[in-house]
C-alpha positions as CSV (number, residue, x, y, z in Angstrom):
1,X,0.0,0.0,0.0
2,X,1.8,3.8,-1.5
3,X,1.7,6.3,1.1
4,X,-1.1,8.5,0.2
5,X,-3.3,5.4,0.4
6,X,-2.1,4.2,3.4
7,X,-3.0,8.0,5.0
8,X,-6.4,7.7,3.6
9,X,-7.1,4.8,5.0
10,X,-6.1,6.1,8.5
11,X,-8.0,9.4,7.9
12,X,-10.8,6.8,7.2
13,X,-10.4,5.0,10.4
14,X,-10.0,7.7,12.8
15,X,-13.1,9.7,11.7
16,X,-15.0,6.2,12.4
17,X,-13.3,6.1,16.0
18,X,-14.4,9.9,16.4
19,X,-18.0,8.7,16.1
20,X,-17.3,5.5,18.4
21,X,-20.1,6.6,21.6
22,X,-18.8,3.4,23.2
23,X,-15.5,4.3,22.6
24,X,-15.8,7.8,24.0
25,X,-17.6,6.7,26.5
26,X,-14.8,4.2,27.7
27,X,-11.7,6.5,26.9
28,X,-13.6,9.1,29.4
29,X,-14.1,6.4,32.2
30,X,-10.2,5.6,31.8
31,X,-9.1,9.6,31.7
32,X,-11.0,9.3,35.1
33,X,-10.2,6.4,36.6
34,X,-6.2,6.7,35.6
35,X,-6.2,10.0,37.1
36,X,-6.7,8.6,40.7
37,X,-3.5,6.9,40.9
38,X,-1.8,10.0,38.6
39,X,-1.0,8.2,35.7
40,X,0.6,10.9,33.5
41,X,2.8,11.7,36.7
42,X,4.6,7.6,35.9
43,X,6.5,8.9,32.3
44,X,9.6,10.8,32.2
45,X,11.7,11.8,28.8
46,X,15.5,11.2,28.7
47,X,15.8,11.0,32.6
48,X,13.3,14.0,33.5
49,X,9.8,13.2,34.8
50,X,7.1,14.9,31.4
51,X,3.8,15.0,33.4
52,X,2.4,14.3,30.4
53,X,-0.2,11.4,28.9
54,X,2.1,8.8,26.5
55,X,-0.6,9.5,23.4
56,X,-0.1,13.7,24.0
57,X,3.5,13.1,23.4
58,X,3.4,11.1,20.5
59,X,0.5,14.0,18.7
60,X,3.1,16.8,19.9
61,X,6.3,14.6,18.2
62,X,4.4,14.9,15.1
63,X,3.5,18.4,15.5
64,X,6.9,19.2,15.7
65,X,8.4,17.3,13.3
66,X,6.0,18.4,10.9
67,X,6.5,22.1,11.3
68,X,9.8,22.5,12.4
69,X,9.6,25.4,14.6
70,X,12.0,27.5,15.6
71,X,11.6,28.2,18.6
72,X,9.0,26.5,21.3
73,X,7.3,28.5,23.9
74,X,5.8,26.2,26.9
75,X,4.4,28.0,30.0
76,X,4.6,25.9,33.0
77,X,8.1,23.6,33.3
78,X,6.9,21.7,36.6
79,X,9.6,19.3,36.3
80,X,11.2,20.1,33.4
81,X,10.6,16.7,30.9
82,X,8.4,18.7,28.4
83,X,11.5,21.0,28.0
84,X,13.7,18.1,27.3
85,X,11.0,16.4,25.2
86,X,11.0,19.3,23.1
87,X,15.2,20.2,23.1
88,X,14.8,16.5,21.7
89,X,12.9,17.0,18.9
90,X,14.3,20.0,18.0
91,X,18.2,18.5,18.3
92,X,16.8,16.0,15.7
93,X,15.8,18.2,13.4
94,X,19.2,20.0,14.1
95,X,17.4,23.4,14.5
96,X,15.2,25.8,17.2
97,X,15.6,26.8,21.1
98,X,12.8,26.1,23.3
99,X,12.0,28.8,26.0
100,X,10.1,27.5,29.2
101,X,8.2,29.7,31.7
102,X,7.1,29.1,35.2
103,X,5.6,31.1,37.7
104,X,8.3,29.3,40.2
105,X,11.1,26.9,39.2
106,X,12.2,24.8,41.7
107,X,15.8,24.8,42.8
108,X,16.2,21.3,41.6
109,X,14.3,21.5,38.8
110,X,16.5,24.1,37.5
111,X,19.6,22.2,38.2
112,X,18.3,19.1,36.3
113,X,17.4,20.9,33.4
114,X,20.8,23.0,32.8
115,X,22.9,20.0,33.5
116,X,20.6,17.7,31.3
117,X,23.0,17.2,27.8
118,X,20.2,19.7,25.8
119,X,20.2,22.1,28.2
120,X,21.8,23.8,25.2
121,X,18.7,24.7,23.8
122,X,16.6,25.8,26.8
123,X,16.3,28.9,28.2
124,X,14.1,29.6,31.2
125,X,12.1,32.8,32.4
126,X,10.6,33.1,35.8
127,X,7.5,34.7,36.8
128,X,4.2,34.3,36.0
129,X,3.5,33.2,32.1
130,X,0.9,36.4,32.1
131,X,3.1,39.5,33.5
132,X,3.5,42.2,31.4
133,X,7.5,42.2,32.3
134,X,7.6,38.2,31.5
135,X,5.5,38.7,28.1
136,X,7.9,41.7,26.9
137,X,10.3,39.1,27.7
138,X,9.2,36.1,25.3
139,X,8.6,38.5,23.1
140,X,12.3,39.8,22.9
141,X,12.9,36.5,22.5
142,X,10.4,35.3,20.0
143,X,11.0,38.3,17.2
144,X,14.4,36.5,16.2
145,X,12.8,33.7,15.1
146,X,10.2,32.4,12.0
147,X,8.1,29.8,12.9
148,X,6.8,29.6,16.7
149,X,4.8,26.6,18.9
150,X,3.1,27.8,21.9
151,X,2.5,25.0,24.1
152,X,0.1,25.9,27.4
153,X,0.6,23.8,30.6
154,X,0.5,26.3,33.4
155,X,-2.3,27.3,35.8
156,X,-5.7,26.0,34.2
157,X,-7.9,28.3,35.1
158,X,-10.7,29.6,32.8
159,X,-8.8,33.0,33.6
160,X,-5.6,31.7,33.3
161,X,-5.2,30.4,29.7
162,X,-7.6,33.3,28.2
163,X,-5.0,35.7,29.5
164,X,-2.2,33.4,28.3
165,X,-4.6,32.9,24.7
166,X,-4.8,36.9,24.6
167,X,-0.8,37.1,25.2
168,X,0.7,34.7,22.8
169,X,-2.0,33.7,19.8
170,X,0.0,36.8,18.4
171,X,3.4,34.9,17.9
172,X,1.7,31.7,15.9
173,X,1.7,31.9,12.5
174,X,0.0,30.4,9.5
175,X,1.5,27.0,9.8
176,X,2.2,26.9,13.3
177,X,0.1,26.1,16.6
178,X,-0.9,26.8,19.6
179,X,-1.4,24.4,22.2
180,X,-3.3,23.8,25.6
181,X,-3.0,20.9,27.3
182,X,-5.3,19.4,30.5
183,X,-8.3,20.9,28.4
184,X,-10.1,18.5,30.3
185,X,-9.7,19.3,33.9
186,X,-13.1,21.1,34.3
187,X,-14.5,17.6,33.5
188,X,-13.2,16.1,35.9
189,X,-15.6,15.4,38.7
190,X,-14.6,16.4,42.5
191,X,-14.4,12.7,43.5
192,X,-11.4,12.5,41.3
């Protein structure tokens, strides 16, 4: 099977699985029943703990490799995996800085990230990811470079990522992406 037919057959499959009530209705149960034990707490990515669901991380390898951004924005760095997850990607393609932001990085956070082998293509800013002195920051930053990914992962407020949404829809492109992760939390009831 060529390639073009072997992508049409998975753009096939996948709209059937969108439409799968069963399916959704099991994949929601899971979310909720994984969360309890903190599943996406159990992965890391080259030696740092990602925080991140195993499926999310495959969808944002391809996202990446796909566009190739220059540089990454991610607000929130927790413990710092997402930063080397995306210095990864990017040392592949052999191009692009990633730029994390956190409201407060941990002492030894910090030090696992810079002496992590791709530290090289991180650079951190602290404060919160919607203060006018850290946005004039990024934005510094951002105007040397083309094609930008802004990844959201900080506070999930409603409030939150609106302010972060009205900061930094400006620096994607045509091409490019922004991204917010743990859309989901408001679904999750209290019990969980």
């Amino acid at each position: 099977m060529d390639d073009k037919k072997f992508e049409k057959r998975n753009r096939t499959f996948i709209k059937k699985l969108g439409k799968n009530q069963s399916l959704k209705k099991l994949s929601n149960k899971w979310m909720m029943e994984s969360s309890l034990d903190e599943y996406s707490y159990h992965f890391k990515w080259f030696g740092l703990p990602i925080i991140q669901f195993p499926q999310d991380i495959i969808a944002l390898q391809e996202i990446i490799w796909r566009i190739k951004p220059d540089l990454i924005i991610e607000t929130g760095i927790a413990r710092g995996g997402s930063l080397i997850f995306s210095a990864s990607m990017l040392e592949l393609l052999g191009k692009g800085s990633v730029l994390g932001i956190d409201i407060e990085i941990r002492k030894q956070n910090k030090k696992n990230i810079l002496k992590h082998p791709l530290s090289k293509r991180i650079k951190m800013i602290e404060g919160s990811s919607i203060d006018e002195n850290v946005i004039s920051k990024v934005y510094k930053i951002a105007e040397k470079n083309k094609k930008i990914l802004v990844i959201l992962d900080s506070n999930h407020s409603h409030t939150h990522v609106l302010s972060e949404l009205n900061a930094y829809s400006k620096l994607v492109k045509k091409g490019s992406y922004l991204i917010v992760f743990d859309t989901r939390i408001d679904d999750i009831p209290q019990k969980y």
